[in-house]
PADRENBA-60137 format. One line per field, with one value per residue (C-alpha): residue in one letter; y, z, x. Coordinates in steps of 0.5 Angstrom, whole numbers, padded with zeros to 4 digits. Layout:
BEGIN
r	(A,...) $
north	(Y,...) $
up	(Z,...) $
east	(X,...) $
//
This chain:
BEGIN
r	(X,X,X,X,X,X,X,X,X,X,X,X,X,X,X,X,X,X,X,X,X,X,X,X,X,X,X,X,X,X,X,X,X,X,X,X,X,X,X,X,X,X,X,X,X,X,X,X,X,X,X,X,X,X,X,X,X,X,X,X,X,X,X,X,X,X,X,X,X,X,X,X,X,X,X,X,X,X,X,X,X,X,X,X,X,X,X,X,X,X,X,X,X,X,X,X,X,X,X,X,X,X,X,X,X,X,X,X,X,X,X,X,X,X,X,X,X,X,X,X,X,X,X,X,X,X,X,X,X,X,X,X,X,X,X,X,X,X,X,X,X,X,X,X,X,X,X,X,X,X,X,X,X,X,X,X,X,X,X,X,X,X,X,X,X,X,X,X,X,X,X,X,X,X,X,X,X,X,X,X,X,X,X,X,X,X,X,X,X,X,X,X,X,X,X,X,X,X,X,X,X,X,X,X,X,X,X,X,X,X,X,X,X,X,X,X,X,X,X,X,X,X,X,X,X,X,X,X,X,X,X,X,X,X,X,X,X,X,X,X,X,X,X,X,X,X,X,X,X,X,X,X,X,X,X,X,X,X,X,X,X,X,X,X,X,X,X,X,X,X,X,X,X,X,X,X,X,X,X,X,X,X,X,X,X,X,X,X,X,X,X,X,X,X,X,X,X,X,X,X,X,X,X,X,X,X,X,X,X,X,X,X,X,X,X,X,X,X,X,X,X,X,X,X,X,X,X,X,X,X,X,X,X,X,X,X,X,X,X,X,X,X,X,X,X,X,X,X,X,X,X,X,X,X,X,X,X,X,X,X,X,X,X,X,X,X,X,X,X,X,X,X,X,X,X,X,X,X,X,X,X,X,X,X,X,X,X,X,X,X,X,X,X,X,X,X,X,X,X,X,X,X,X,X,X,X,X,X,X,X,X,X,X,X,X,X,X,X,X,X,X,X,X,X,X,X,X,X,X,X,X,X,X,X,X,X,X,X,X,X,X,X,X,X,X,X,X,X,X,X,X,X,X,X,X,X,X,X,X,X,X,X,X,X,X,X,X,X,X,X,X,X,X,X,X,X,X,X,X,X,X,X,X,X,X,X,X,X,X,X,X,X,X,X,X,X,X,X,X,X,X,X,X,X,X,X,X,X,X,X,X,X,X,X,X,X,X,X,X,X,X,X,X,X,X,X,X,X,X,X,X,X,X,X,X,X,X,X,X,X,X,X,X,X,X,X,X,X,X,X,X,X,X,X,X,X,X,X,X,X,X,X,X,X,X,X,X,X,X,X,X,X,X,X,X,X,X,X,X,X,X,X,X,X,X,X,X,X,X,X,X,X,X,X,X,X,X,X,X,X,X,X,X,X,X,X,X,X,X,X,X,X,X,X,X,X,X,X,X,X,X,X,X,X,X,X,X,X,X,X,X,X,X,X,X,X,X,X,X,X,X,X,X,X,X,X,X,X,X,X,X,X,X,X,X,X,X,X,X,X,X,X,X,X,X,X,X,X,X,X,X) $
north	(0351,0345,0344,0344,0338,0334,0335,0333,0326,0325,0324,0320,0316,0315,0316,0310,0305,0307,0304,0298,0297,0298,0293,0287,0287,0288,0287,0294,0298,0305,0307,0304,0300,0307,0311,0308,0308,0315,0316,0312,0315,0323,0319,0317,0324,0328,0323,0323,0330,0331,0325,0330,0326,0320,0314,0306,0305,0309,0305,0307,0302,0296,0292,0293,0295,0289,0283,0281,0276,0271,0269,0270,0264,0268,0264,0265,0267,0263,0256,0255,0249,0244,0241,0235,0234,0229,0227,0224,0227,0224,0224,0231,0231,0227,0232,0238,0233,0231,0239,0240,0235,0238,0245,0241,0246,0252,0254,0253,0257,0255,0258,0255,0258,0256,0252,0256,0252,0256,0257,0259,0266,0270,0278,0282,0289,0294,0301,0299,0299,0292,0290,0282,0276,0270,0263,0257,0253,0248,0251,0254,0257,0260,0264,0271,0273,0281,0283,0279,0280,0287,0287,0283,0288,0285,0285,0293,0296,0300,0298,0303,0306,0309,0302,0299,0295,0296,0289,0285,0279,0276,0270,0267,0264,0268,0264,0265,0265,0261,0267,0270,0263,0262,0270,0267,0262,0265,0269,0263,0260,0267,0267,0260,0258,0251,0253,0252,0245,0249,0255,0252,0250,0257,0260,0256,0258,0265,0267,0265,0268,0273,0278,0282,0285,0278,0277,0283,0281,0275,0278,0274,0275,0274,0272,0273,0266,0267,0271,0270,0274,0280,0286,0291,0287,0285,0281,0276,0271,0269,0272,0279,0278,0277,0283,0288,0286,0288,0295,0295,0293,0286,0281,0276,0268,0269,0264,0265,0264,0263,0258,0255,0248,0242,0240,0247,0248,0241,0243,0249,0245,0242,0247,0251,0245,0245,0253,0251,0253,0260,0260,0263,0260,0252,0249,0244,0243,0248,0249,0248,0253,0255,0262,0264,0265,0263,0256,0255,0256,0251,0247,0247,0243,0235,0234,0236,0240,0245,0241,0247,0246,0241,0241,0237,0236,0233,0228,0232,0230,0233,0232,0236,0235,0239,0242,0240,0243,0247,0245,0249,0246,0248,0247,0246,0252,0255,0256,0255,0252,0251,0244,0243,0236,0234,0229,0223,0223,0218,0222,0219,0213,0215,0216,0224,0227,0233,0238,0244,0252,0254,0261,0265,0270,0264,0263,0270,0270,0264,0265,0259,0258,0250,0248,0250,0245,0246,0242,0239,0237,0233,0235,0231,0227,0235,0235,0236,0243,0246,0249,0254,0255,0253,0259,0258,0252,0256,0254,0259,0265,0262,0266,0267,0263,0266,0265,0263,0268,0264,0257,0251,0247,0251,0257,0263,0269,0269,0273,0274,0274,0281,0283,0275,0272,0266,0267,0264,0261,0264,0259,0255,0250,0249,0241,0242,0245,0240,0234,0237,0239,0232,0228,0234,0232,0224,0224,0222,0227,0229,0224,0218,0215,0208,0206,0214,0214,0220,0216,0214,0221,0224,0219,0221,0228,0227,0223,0228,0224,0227,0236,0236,0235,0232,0228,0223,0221,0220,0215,0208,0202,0202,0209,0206,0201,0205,0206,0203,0196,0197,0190,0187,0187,0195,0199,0196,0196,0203,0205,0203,0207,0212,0211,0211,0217,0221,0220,0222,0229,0238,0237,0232,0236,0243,0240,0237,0243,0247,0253,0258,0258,0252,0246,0239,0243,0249,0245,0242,0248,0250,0244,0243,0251,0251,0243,0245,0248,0252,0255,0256,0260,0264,0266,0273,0275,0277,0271,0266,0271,0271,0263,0262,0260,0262,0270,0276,0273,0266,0268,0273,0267,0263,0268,0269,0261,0260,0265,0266,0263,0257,0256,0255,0251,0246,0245,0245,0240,0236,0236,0233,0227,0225,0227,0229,0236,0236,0235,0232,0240,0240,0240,0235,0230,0229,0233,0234,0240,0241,0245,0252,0251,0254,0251,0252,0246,0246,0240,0233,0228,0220,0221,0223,0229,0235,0235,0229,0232,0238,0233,0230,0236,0240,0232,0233,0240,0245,0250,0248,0255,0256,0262,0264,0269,0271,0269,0261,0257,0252,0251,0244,0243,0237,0235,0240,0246,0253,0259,0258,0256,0263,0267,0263,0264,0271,0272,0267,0262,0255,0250,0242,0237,0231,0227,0232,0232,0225,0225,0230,0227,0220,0220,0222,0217,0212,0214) $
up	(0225,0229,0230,0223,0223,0228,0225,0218,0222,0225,0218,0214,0221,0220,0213,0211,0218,0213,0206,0210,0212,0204,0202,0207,0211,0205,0199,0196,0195,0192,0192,0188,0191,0189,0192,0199,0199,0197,0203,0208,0206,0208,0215,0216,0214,0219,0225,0224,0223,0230,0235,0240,0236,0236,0238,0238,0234,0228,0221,0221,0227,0226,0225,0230,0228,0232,0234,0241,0245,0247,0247,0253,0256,0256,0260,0256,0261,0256,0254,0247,0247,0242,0237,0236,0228,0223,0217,0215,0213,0217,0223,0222,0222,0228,0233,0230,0232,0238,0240,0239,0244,0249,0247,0249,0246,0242,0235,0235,0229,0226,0223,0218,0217,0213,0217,0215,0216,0218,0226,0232,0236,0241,0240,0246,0245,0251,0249,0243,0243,0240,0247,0246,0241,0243,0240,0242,0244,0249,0249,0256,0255,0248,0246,0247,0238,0239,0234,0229,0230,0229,0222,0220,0216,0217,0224,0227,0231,0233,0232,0229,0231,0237,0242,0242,0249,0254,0254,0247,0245,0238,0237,0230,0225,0221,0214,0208,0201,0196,0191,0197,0197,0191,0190,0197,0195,0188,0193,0196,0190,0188,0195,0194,0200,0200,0197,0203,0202,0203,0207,0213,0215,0214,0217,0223,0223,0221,0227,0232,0229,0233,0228,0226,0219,0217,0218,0215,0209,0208,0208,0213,0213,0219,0219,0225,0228,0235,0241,0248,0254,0254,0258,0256,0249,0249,0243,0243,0238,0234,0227,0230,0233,0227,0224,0229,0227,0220,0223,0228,0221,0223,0217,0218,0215,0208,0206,0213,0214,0218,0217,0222,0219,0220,0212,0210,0213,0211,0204,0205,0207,0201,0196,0199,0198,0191,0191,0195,0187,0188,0195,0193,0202,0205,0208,0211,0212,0216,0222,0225,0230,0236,0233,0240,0246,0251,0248,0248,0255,0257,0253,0256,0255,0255,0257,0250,0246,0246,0246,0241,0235,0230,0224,0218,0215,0208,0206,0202,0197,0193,0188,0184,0177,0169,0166,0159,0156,0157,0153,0152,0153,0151,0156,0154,0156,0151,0157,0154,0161,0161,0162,0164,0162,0166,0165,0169,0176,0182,0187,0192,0189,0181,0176,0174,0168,0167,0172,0172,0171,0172,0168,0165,0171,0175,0170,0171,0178,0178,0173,0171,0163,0159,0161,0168,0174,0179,0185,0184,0190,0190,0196,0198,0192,0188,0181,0182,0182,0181,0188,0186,0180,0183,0179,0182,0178,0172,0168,0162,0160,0158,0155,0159,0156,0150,0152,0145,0142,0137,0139,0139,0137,0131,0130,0133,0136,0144,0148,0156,0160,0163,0170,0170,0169,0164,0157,0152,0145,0144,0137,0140,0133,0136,0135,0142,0146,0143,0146,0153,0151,0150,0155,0160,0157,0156,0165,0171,0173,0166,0161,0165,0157,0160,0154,0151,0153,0152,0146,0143,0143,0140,0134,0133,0133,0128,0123,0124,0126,0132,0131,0136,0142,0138,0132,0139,0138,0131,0132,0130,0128,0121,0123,0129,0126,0123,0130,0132,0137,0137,0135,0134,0141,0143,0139,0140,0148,0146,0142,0148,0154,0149,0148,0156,0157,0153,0159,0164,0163,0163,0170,0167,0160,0164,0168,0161,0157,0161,0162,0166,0173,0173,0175,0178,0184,0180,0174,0178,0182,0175,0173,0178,0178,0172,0170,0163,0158,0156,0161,0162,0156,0158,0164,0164,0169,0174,0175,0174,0180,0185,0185,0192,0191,0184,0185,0179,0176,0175,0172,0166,0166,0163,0161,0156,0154,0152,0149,0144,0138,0139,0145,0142,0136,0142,0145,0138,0135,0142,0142,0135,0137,0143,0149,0155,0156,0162,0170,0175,0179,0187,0186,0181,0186,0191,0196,0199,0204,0203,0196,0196,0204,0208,0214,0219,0224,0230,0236,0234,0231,0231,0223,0223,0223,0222,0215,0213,0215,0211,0205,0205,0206,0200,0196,0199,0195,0201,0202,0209,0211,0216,0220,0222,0218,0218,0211,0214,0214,0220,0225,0225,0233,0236,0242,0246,0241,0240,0240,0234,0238,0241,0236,0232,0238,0238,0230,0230,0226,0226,0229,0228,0233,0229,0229,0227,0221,0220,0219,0214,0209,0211,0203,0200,0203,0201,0194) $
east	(0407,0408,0401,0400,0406,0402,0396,0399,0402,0396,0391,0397,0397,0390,0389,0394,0390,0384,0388,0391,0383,0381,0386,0387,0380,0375,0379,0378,0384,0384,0391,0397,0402,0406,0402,0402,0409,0410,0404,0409,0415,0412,0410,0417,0420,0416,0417,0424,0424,0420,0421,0417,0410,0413,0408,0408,0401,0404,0404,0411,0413,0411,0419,0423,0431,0434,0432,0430,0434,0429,0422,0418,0413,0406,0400,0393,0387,0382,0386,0387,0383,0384,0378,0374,0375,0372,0373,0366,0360,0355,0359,0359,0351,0351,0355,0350,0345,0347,0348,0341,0339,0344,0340,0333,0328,0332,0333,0341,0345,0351,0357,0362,0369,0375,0381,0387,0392,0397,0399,0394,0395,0393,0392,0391,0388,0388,0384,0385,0393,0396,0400,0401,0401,0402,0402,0398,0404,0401,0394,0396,0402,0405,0411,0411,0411,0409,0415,0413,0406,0407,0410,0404,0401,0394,0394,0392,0396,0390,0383,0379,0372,0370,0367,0373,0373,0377,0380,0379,0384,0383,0384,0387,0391,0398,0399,0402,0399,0401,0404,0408,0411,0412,0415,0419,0422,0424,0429,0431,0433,0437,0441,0443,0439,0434,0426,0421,0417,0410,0407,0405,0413,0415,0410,0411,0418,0418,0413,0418,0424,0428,0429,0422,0426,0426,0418,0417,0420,0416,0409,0405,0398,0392,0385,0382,0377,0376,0375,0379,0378,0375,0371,0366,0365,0356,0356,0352,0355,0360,0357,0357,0364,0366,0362,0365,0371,0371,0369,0375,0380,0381,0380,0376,0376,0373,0367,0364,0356,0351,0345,0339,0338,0343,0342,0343,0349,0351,0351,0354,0360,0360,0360,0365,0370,0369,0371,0378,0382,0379,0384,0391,0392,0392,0386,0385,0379,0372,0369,0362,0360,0354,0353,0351,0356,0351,0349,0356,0358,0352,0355,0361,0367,0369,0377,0380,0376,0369,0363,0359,0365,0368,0373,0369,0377,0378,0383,0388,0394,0399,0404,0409,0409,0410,0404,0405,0400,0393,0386,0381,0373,0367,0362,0354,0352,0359,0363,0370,0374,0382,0384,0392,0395,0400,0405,0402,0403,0401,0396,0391,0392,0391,0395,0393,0394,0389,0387,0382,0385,0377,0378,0382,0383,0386,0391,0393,0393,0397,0401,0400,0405,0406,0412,0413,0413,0407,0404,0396,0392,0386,0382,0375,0372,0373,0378,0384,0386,0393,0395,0402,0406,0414,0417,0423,0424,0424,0430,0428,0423,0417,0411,0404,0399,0395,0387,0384,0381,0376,0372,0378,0372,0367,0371,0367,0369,0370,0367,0368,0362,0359,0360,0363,0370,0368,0369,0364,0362,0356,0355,0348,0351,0358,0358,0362,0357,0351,0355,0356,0348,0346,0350,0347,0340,0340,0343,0340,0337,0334,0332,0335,0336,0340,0346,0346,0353,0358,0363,0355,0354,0360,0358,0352,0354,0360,0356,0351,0345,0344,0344,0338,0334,0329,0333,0335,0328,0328,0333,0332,0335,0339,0342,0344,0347,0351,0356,0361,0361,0353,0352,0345,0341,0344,0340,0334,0335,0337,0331,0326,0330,0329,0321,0321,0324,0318,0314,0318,0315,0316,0320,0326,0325,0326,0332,0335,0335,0341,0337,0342,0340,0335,0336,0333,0330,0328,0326,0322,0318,0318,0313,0310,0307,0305,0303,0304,0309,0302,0301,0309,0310,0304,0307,0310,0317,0313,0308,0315,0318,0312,0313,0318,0325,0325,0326,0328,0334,0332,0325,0329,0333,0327,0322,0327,0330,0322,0319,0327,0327,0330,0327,0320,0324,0327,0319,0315,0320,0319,0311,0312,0317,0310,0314,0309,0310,0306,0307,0302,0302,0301,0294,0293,0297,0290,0287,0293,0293,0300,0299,0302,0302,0308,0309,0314,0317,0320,0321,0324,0318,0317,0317,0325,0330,0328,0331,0327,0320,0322,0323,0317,0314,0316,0315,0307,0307,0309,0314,0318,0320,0326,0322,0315,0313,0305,0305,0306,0301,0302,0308,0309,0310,0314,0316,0321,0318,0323,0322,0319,0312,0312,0313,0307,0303,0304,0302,0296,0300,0296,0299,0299,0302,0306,0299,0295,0300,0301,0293,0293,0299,0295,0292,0299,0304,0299,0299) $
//
């Protein structure tokens, strides 16, 4: 029998570290809240039941029953170093490109995290065990927070797996979401107590608490960004660390990726500031990181900061306001997008009045209701997006917010997007749709139609003048002279950007016509692969998917936009407006040695960065691919080459020094 209850103690101890890995590292509970309750409770009865097996990693142990009388100053091993931050864009691309000349002659990977803005600690692990969390403190010396640490269900009190490294201290931030804050400060609304000012501030405060049971209560979380001091632990870069500690339970900073080039990782950057609504934590900012640790330590350190990081920060700004009302917008491609309407409130130096919602799950998890009073941020040059719902200041119940059913615009039925979390107008007549088609179309990079404006558009949609692609091109002077402030001189100026667009060929056409998954880029490759739209509709899947870059999804993506009904209506109607539907392909350009070529570059060149003669690589008709690969035509070899040179070498790879290549584009750059 008392074997059978130590067994029974030890799989629930291991069975619930598996369902804390389920839910806090990978996002995929199995079980319900019930459920793990229940699975606790029996974990508490056995051991209070038999104390013989009790053991300081058990689940069961993570809040003390009293608190502590002080805080003990801990002196890190490894200094928690502050780091060099920037707020500009090309600053950040001059600290990767000034890192490249310090690594004279190496490839170096870049890694970019989120900057949770949260507090910095230290999590020491010996085999295994949780021993110590400590705060950053001053860099060299931080507070002695074990206890609080260890409510934190995040945090695991025994890391999983069997390589576990004698020594291993994880570094990291605690943070607080917004929904627990909100949940928290609705709390403190009903014990009489003052709300929390944001999640930063009590997060700051709760950690440093005496008393672990109020911790508990408040549901910190934890992400893990770095590592400290270690032994026995043979990872030899950052993207692996992180990696591993997946495996041994500790969550990761979502969003994280790695990247060769300095553009791509630029880019990456961008991108990620547009998804911050999807975040239910606080950022202030992304990390750029050398992924190689060897890298890193030849780099060294200034007196300040890491020469291998920089925080890329953005400017962020907040204001508390009412949400008024929601509207709903159909977008070109019948996307229906919720729009709050706030009562105005001044916010980066503008009066703001409407904030996306993005999609209905986002009003669901924010539990977003008209009426409530919420907080809107404008974060870098992104639209300004609600933050957090102040539930606590609900004076009354408010009802949640009914998504429509049917189009706010034509009436159809709704219908939410498969696998996806949007919901759609699938009516390709919705008037709504066709206004957001054609200022997508009449745009820079489309059409380029100079004057088609979005006020014009709405009239000629509303006065039914203008139902598709085709009738703009049918405009002419006494249908125009039907719109309001035309005057005499505007439809004429008008009607010639309009005859001038008709040249701009199948690229800009492809690009202008809102095809999911296809834009300027890939309308381009599009075009200039087939050189025409016969030689495009006569393309199957498998020919449109072996064009590089394009890929399965994509190539459905077309294949079924052009051959549809609609699709050879908007073509035909088109070619009989005289628009040219053709593109000078790669080959038709000269006799550039570049077309359908894939070249590879490593070094540094006269002609720029390596980002620029990627460029004009791909705008001679070349593929610049990031690695070397026997289907590469030739490495690209400037001064100080990487290991790239090697590998090409050993695959008998061609090579062309930057002069070779100037020669080769010679006839190119001259037309």
């Amino acid at each position: 029998m008392p074997q059978d209850i130590e067994q029974e103690i030890r799989q629930l101890r291991e069975l619930i570290r598996y369902h804390d890995r389920k839910y806090y590292v990978e996002a995929a509970p199995e079980i319900s809240d019930l459920e793990y309750d229940r699975l606790m409770q029996r974990l508490r009865e056995l051991e209070a039941a038999h104390p013989e097996y009790a053991s300081e990693d058990s689940p069961t142990r993570r809040i003390g029953d009293r608190p502590v009388e002080g805080m003990e100053k801990v002196r890190h091993r490894v200094p928690m170093l502050s780091i060099e931050n920037t707020y500009d864009l090309n600053q950040l691309r001059e600290f990767m490109q000034r890192v490249r000349k310090l690594l004279p002659g190496e490839e170096v990977q870049w890694v970019v995290e989120l900057k949770i803005d949260g507090v910095a600690i230290s999590l020491l692990y010996e085999n295994g065990l949780l021993r110590r969390a400590v705060t950053r403190g001053d860099g060299m010396v931080g507070d002695d927070v074990t206890h609080n640490a260890r409510t934190i269900r995040d945090i695991p009190l025994r890391l999983m797996g069997r390589d576990v490294p004698p020594v291993l201290e994880v570094r990291g931030e605690v943070y607080m979401t917004n929904s627990d804050l909100s949940l928290l400060n609705e709390e403190q609304k009903r014990r009489g107590e003052p709300p929390f000012a944001n999640a930063r501030n009590v997060t700051a405060g709760t950690i440093r608490l005496l008393d672990p049971r109020i911790c508990g209560r408040r549901r910190l979380r934890f992400f893990c960004h770095g590592l400290g001091y270690a032994e026995g632990f043979p990872v030899a870069t950052h993207f692996a660390f992180l990696q591993k500690m997946r495996e041994y339970g500790v969550p990761v900073t979502p969003l994280a990726a790695c990247f060769d080039g300095v553009s791509q990782t630029l880019e990456y950057c961008e991108s990620v500031v547009e998804r911050l609504h999807e975040l239910d934590f606080e950022i202030d900012g992304l990390v750029i990181k050398v992924n190689r640790f060897d890298q890193r330590e030849r780099l060294g350190t200034t007196a300040k900061s890491p020469r291998w990081v920089i925080a890329y920060k953005f400017e962020k700004y907040e204001a508390v306001t009412r949400l008024v009302a929601v509207d709903a917008q159909v977008g070109k491609t019948g996307v229906v997008t919720p729009v709050a309407i706030l009562a105005p409130v001044q916010l980066a130096g503008t009066v703001v009045t409407r904030a996306s919602l993005h999609n209905a799950d986002e009003i669901r998890r924010k539990d977003v209701r008209v009426g409530d009073v919420v907080v809107v941020e404008k974060a870098g040059k992104i639209i300004p997006h609600i933050v957090r719902v102040e539930r606590y200041r609900r004076r009354y119940w408010l009802p949640p917010f009914p998504f429509p059913r049917l189009c706010p615009d034509c009436g159809s039925e709704l219908s939410s997007e498969e696998g996806g979390v949007y919901v759609l107008c699938r009516n390709p007549e919705c008037p709504a749709q066709l206004k957001e088609r054609l200022r997508f179309f009449a745009g820079k990079d489309a059409m380029d139609i100079d004057g088609l404006g979005e006020k014009l558009i709405d009239q000629l949609v509303e006065k039914g003048l203008v139902r598709t692609y085709g009738d703009l091109f049918r405009l002419d002077q006494d249908k125009l002279s039907q719109l309001e402030g035309m005057g005499e001189k505007l439809p004429r100026l008008l009607l010639n950007n309009i005859e001038k667009s008709k040249q701009r060929g199948l690229a800009a056409v492809l690009a202008g016509l809102a095809i999911r998954h296809v834009g300027t880029k890939t309308a381009s490759l599009l075009a200039r692969h087939f050189g025409s739209l016969e030689n495009l509709l006569a393309a199957d899947i498998e020919d449109l998917s072996r064009i590089p870059e394009i890929g399965p999804v994509i190539a459905q993506s077309v294949y079924e936009f052009v051959h549809s009904p609609r699709g050879r209506r908007i073509f035909e109607d088109l070619r009989q407006c005289g628009l040219k539907l053709t593109e000078e392909s790669a080959e038709a350009t000269g006799p550039s040695p570049l077309a359908g070529k894939t070249l590879v570059v490593t070094g540094s060149f006269k002609l720029g960065t390596r980002e620029e003669v990627e460029r004009l690589i791909e705008r001679l008709g070349g593929k610049a691919a990031s690695q070397v690969s026997r289907k590469t035509d030739f490495l690209l070899v400037g001064e100080n080459p990487g290991s790239k040179l090697q590998k090409a070498q050993s695959l008998g790879v061609p090579q062309l020094t930057e002069e070779e290549f100037q020669r080769l584009i010679e006839t190119e750059s001259a037309v």
